[in-house]
N, C-alpha and C positions, 0 to 999 in steps of 0.2 A: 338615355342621353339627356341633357340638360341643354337648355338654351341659354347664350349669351352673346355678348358682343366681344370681338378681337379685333387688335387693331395691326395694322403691315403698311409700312410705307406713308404714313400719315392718312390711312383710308380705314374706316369702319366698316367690320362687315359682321352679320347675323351668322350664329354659324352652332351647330352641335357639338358637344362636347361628350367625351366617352374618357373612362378611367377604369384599366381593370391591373389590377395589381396581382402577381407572381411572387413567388417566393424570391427572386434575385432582383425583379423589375417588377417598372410601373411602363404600360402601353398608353397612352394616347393618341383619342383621336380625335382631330376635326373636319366636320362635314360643312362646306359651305356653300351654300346655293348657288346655281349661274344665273347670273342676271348681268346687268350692260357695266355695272363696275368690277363685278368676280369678272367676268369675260376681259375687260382690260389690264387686271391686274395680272390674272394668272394664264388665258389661256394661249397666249404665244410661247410661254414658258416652257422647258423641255420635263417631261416626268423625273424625278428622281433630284429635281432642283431643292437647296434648304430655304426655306424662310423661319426668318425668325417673329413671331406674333408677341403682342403684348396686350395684356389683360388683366382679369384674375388671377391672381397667383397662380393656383393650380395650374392654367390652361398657358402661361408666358413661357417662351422657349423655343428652342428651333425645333422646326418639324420639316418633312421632307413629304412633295406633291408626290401621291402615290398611284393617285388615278385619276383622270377626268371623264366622270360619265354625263350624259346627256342631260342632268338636272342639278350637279353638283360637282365640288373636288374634293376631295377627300387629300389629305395630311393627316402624315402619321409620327411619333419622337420618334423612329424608329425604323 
């Protein structure tokens, strides 16, 4: 995973980046720590919600909240 910044909603957040590519697809994924603005952004939100992130090229796109665990939320394109 690689460290960068993405941006949702006019808020920056620190967050890990994964790319593993398949013969028909590419998977992504971002992992972003909970702290006091991940917690207002995302965690009243219901799982399986889209956001769409802007960045990196690589990393820009909608992705969909796949989990929220106790240190982080994970977003997946997929």
């Amino acid at each position: 995973m690689k460290t960068l910044t993405v941006t949702y909603n006019g808020l920056s957040f620190d967050a890990e980046f994964s790319e593993t590519s398949t013969a028909d697809k590419v998977d992504k994924t971002l992992v972003i720590p909970v702290n006091d603005q991940s917690t207002a952004a995302f965690d009243a939100l219901p799982d399986g919600k889209r956001f769409s992130f802007g960045g990196d090229n690589a990393v820009s796109g909608d992705y969909i909240l796949t989990e929220k665990a106790p240190a982080h939320y994970i977003f997946t394109n997929s």
